[in-house]
C-alpha positions as CSV (number, residue, x, y, z in Angstrom):
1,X,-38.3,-14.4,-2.1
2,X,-38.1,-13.7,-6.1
3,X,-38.5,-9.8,-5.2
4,X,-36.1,-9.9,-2.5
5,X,-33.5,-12.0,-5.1
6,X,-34.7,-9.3,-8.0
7,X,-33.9,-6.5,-5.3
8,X,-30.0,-8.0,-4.7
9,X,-29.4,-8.1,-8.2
10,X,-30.3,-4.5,-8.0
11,X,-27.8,-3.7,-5.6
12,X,-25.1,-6.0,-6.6
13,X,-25.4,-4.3,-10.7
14,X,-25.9,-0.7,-9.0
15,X,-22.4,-1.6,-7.0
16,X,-20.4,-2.6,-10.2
17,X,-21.5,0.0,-12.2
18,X,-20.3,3.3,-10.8
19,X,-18.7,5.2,-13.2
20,X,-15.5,7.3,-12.6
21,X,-13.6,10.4,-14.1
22,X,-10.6,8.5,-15.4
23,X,-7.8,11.9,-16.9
24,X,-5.0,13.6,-15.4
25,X,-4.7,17.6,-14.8
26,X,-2.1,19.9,-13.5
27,X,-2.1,23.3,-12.5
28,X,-0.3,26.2,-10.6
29,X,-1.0,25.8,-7.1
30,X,-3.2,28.9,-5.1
31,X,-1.1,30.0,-1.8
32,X,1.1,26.4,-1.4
33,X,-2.4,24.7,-2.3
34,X,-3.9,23.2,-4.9
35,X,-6.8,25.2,-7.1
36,X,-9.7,23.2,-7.2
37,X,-11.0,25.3,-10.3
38,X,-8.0,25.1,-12.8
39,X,-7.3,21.9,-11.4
40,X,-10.3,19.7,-12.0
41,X,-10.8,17.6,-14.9
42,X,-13.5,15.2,-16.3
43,X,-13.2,12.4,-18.8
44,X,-16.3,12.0,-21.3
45,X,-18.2,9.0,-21.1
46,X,-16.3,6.6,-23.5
47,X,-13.2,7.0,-21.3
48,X,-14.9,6.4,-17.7
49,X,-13.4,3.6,-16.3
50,X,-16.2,1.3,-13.9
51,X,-15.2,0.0,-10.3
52,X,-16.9,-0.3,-6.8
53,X,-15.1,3.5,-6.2
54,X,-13.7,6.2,-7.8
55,X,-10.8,7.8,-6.5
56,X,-8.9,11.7,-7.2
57,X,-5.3,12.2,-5.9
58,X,-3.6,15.2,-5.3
59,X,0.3,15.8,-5.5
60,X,1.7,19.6,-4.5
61,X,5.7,20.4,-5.1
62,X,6.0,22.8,-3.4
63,X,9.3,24.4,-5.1
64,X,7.8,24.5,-8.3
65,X,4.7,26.0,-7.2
66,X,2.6,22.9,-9.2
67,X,0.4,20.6,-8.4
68,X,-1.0,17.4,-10.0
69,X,-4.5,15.5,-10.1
70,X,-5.0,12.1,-11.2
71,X,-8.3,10.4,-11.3
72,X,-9.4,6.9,-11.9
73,X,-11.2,3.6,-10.2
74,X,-10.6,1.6,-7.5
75,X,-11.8,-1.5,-6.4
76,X,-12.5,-1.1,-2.4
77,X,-11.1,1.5,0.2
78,X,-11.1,1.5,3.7
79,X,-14.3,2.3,5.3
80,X,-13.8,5.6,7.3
81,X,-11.9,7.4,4.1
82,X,-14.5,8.3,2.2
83,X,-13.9,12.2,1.3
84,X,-10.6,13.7,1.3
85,X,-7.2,13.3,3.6
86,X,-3.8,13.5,3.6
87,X,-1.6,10.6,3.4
88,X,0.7,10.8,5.8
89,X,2.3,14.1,4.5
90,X,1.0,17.9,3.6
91,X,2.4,17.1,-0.3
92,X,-0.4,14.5,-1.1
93,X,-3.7,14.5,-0.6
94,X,-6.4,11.2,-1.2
95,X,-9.8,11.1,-1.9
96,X,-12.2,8.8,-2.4
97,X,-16.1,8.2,-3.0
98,X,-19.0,6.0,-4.2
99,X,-21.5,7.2,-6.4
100,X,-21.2,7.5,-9.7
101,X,-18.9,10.3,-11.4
102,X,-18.4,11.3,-8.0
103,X,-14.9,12.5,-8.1
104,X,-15.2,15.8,-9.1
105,X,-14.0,19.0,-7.4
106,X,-17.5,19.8,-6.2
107,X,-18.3,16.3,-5.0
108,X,-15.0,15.8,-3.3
109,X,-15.5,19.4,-1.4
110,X,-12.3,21.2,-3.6
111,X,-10.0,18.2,-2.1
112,X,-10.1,20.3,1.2
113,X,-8.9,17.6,3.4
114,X,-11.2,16.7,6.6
115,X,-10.3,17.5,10.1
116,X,-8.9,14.7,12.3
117,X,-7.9,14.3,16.4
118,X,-4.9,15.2,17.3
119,X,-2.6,13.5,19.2
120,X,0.7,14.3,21.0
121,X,3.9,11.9,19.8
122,X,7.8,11.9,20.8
123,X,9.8,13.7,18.3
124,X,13.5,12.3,17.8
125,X,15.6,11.3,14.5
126,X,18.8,9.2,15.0
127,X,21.4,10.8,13.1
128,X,24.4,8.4,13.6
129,X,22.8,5.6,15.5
130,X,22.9,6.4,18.7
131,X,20.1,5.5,21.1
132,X,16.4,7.0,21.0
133,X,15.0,9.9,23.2
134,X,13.8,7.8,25.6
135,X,12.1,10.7,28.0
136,X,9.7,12.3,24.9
137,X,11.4,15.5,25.6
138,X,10.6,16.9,22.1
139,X,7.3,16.5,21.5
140,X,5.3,16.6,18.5
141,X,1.4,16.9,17.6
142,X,0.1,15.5,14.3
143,X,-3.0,13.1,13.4
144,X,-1.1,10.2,14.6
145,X,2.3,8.6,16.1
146,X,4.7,6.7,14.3
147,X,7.8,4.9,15.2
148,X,10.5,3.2,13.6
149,X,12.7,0.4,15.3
150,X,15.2,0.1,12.6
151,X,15.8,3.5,11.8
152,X,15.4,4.8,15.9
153,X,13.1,7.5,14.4
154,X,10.0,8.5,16.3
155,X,7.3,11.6,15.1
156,X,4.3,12.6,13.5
157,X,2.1,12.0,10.6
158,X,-0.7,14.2,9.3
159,X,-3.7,12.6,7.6
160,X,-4.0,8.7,7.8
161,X,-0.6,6.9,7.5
162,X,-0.4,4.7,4.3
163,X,0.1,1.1,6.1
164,X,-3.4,0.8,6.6
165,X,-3.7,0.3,2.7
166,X,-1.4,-1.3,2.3
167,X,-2.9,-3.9,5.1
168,X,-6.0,-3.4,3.8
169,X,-8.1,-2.4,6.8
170,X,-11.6,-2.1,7.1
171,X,-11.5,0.7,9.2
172,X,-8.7,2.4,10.4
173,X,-10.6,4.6,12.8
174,X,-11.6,1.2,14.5
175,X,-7.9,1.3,15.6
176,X,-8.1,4.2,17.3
177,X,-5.9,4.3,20.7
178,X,-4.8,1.1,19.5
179,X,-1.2,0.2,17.6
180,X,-1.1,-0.7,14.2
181,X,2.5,-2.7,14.3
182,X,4.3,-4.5,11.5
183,X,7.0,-5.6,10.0
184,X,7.3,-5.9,5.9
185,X,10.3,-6.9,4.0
186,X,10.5,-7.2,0.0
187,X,14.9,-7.1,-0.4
188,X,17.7,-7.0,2.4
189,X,17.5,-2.9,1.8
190,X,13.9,-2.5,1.8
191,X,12.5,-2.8,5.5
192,X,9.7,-1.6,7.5
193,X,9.9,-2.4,11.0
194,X,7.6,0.1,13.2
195,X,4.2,1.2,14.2
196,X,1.5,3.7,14.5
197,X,-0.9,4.8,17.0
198,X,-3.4,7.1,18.0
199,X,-3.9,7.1,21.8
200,X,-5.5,10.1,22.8
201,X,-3.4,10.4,26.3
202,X,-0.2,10.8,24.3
203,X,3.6,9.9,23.7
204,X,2.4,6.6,22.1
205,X,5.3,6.2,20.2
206,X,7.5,5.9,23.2
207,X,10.5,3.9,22.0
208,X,11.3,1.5,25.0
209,X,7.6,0.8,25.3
210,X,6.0,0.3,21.8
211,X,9.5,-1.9,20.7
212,X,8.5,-4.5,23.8
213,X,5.4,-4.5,22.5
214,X,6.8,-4.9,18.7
215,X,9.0,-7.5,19.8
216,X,6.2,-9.2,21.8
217,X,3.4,-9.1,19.3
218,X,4.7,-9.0,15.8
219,X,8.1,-10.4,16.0
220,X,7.9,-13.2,18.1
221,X,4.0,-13.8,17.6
222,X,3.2,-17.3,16.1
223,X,6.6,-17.9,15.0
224,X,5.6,-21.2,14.8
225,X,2.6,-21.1,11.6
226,X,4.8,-18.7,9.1
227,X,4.2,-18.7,5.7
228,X,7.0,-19.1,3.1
229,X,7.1,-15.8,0.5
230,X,8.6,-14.4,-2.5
231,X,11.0,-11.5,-1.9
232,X,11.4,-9.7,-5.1
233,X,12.3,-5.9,-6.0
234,X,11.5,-5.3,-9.8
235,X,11.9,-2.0,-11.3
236,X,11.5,-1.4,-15.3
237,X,10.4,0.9,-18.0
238,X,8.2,-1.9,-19.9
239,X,6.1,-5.0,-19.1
240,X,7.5,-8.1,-17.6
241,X,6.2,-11.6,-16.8
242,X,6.7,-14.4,-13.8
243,X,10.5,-14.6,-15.5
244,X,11.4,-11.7,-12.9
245,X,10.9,-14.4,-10.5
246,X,13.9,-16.3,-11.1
247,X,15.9,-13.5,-9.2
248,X,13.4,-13.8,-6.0
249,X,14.8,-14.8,-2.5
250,X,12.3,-15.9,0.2
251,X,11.4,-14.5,4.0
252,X,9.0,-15.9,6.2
253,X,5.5,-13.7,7.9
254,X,2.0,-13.8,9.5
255,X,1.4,-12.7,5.4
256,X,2.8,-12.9,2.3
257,X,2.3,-9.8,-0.3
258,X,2.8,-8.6,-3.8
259,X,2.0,-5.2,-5.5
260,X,2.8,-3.8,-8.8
261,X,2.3,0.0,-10.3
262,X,2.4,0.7,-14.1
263,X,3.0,4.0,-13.7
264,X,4.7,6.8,-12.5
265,X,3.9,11.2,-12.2
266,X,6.3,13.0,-13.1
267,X,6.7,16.9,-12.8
268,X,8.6,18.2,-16.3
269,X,9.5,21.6,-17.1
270,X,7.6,23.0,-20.3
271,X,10.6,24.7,-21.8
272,X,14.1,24.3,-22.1
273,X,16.6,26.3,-19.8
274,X,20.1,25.7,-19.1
275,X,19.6,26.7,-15.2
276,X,16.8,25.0,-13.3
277,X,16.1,28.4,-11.3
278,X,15.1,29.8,-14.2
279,X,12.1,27.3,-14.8
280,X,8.9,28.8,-13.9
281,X,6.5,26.5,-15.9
282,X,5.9,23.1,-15.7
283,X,3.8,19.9,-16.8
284,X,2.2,17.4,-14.9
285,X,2.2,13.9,-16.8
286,X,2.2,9.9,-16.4
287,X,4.9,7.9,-17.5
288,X,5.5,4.1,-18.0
289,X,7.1,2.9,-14.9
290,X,6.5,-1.1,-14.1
291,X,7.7,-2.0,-10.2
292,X,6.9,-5.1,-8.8
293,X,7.9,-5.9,-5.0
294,X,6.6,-8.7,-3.1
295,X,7.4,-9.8,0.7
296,X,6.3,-11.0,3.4
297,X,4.6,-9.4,6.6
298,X,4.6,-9.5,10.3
299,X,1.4,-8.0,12.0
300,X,-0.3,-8.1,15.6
301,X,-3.0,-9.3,15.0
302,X,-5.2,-11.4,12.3
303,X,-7.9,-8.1,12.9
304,X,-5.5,-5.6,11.7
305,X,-5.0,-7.4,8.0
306,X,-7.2,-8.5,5.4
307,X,-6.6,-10.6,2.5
308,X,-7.3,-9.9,-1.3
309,X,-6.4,-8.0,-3.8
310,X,-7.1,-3.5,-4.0
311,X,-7.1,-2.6,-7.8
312,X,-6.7,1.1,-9.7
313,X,-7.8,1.6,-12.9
314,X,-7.8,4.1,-15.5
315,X,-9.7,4.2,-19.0
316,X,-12.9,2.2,-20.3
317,X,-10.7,-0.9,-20.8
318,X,-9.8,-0.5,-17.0
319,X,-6.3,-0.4,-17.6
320,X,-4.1,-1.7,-14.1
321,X,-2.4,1.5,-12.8
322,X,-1.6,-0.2,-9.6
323,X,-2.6,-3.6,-8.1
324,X,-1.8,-4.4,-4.2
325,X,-2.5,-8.3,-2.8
326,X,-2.0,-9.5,0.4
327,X,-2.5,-13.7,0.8
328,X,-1.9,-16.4,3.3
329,X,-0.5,-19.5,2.1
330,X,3.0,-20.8,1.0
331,X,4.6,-19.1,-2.0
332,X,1.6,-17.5,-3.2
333,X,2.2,-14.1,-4.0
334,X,3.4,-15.3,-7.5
335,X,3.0,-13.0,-10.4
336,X,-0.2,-14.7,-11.0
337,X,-1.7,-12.4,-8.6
338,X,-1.3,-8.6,-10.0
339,X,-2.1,-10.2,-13.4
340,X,-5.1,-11.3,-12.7
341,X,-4.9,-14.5,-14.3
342,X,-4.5,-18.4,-13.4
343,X,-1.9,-19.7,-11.5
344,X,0.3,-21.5,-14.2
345,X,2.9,-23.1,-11.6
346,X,2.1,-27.0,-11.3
347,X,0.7,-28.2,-8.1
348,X,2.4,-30.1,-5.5
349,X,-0.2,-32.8,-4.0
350,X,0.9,-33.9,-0.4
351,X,-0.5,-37.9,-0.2
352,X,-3.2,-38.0,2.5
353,X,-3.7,-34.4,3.3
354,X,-6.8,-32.6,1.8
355,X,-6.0,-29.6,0.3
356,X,-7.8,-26.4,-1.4
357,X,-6.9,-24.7,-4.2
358,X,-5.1,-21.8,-1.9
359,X,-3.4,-24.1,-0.1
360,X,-1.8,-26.1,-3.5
361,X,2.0,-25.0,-3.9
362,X,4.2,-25.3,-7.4
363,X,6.4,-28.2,-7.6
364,X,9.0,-26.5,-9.5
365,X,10.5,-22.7,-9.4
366,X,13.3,-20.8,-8.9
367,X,15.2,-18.6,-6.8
368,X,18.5,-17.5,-6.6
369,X,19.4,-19.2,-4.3
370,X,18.6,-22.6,-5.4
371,X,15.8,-24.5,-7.6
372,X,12.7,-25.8,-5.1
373,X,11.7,-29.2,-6.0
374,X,8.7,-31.0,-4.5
375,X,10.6,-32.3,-1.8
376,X,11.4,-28.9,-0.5
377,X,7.5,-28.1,-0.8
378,X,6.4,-31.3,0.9
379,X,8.8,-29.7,3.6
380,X,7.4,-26.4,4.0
381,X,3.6,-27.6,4.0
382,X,4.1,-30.7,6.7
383,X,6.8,-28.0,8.5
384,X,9.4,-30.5,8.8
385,X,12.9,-28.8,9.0
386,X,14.0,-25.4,8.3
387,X,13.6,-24.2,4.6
388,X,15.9,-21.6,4.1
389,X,16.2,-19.4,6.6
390,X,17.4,-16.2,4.9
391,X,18.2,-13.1,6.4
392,X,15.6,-10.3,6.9
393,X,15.1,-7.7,4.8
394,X,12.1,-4.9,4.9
395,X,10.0,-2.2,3.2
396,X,10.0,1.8,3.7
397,X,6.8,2.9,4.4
398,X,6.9,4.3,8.0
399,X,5.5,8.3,7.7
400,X,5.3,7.3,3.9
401,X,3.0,4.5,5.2
């Protein structure tokens, strides 16, 4: 029993003490691809950063013949994505790995993406609203099918789409032949109301079809056990605290979320020129950039979201580059959240009702739209009445997802 206790300590210390190249490079791309020699970089040991993984991601522009590497930790990833992949476009590549200092170019196989299955979508863009292509009669072929309801915008992705990340997944190659459906909104402008699939036999992304089953199992699925959220869009060039929050509306989903980057890469050119033809060398470099959004989120299915937090660092002092949290309880993707710190809002205590921690929400915030007192609280947890039933508004992250 001791040895076998001695032994999990083992693993649990061997698990949080991966080390990870934690710098940023750039580089003239080779043939429309990046150069895996003259773009690699390590950090020495005093600036490795320490997580559960290490991550290296790859950004190509194309028109300036550049690309970009950034390195750093992260605190999980989806189980299947170990190596290198595409996310959801030829620009940007992903890769990820769990050993220590693995995320070099020789460990991460010169960021040469792996080979996926391919699939056969519909093709179609909307491009004043008219109806979708019904028939599939432009097809597509790519690693998977997306579609989007709001935009009436069906294709193809290449890689693995971004949404599940941002659900947090175990395994996205569990889902395969399955749909991956969901509907994420963090302002009235900012909606994502769609699906992916991979179904080997094709044309998954049929419109008539996959919206009856959107409207069947993500919109109208337990409309009855919502959770209230935070809808908030933040954008600045310095920190902020919770007082962003005072702006925030609310929306109602199977999920409530919150994510915040820190930063942003930026491609500048290295010289001055009056023309911007005339550029022909440029720098890859991170810039402060603080965005906060938080939302709520529609899914089919409790098997196709997970809750907790996904965390990139950079540095020994594991500074946040980007923090994404997805939670299940009234209210509760407060700022607390991507801080990493105590919940500071006071707790509202319903009389009778046993309650954990999670479940606890603040007795006094504000909104835009009005101040909540307990009373409105009490409301929302016993579900008596409606509690401001705003309008929708969603998140774009549908091939960018």
């Amino acid at each position: 029993m001791i040895l076998h206790y001695l032994v999990l300590l083992a693993t649990i210390s061997s698990v949080a003490s991966i080390k990870c190249h934690s710098c940023l490079t750039f580089c003239k791309t080779l043939n429309g691809k990046v150069d895996p020699i003259n773009c690699d970089c390590k950090s020495p040991p005093n600036e490795q950063c320490t997580a559960n993984a290490c991550f290296a991601k790859v950004e190509l522009f194309a028109d300036e013949a550049t690309a970009i590497v950034q390195k750093g930790c992260i605190s999980d990833f989806p189980a299947g994505q170990r190596g290198c992949q595409y996310a959801s476009n030829k620009d940007t590549i992903h890769c990820f790995c769990d050993q220590d200092q693995c995320n070099t170019r020789h460990k991460l196989g010169s960021y040469i993406p792996e080979h996926l299955p391919l699939v056969k979508c519909c093709d179609y863009t909307s491009r004043h609203g008219e109806d979708s292509d019904s028939e599939c009669s432009k097809p597509c072929t790519g690693n998977y099918c997306v579609v989007d309801f709001d935009g009436k915008e069906q294709g193809c992705g290449v890689g693995y789409p971004r949404l599940p990340s941002f659900l947090r997944v175990d395994d996205y190659m569990d889902y395969e032949g399955d749909y991956l459906c969901t509907r994420y909104e963090s302002s009235a402008s900012n909606v994502m109301n769609g699906c992916v699939c991979t179904h080997p036999s094709g044309m998954c992304n049929e419109f008539n079809k996959t919206f009856n089953y959107q409207k069947k199992h993500v919109i109208e699925r337990k409309n009855e056990n919502l959770h209230y959220c935070y809808a908030l869009m933040h954008k600045a060039y310095k920190p902020f605290g919770q007082e962003v929050f005072k702006k925030s509306s609310t929306c109602e989903g199977h999920y409530c979320f919150i994510s915040l980057t820190t930063s942003e890469i930026v491609l500048e050119s290295a010289d001055f020129k009056h023309n911007y033809e005339d550029h022909d060398e440029f720098v890859g470099a991170a810039r402060p950039r603080f965005e906060l959004q938080a939302g709520c989120v529609k899914v089919n299915g409790e098997d196709k979201v997970q809750t907790g937090c996904t965390v990139e660092t950079q540095g020994n002092n594991s500074e946040i580059l980007a923090k994404h949290c997805i939670c299940d309880s009234h209210l509760c993707n407060f700022h607390h959240l991507v801080r990493g710190t105590e919940d500071p809002r006071p707790k509202a205590v319903v009389p009778g009702l046993k309650q954990t921690t999670s479940q606890l929400n603040p007795v006094r915030l504000y909104t835009t739209n009005k101040e909540i007192d307990e009373n409105d609280i009490l409301s929302v947890m016993n579900g008596v009445g409606n509690f401001w039933k705003l309008g929708a508004f969603l998140l774009t992250l549908l091939i960018c997802v």
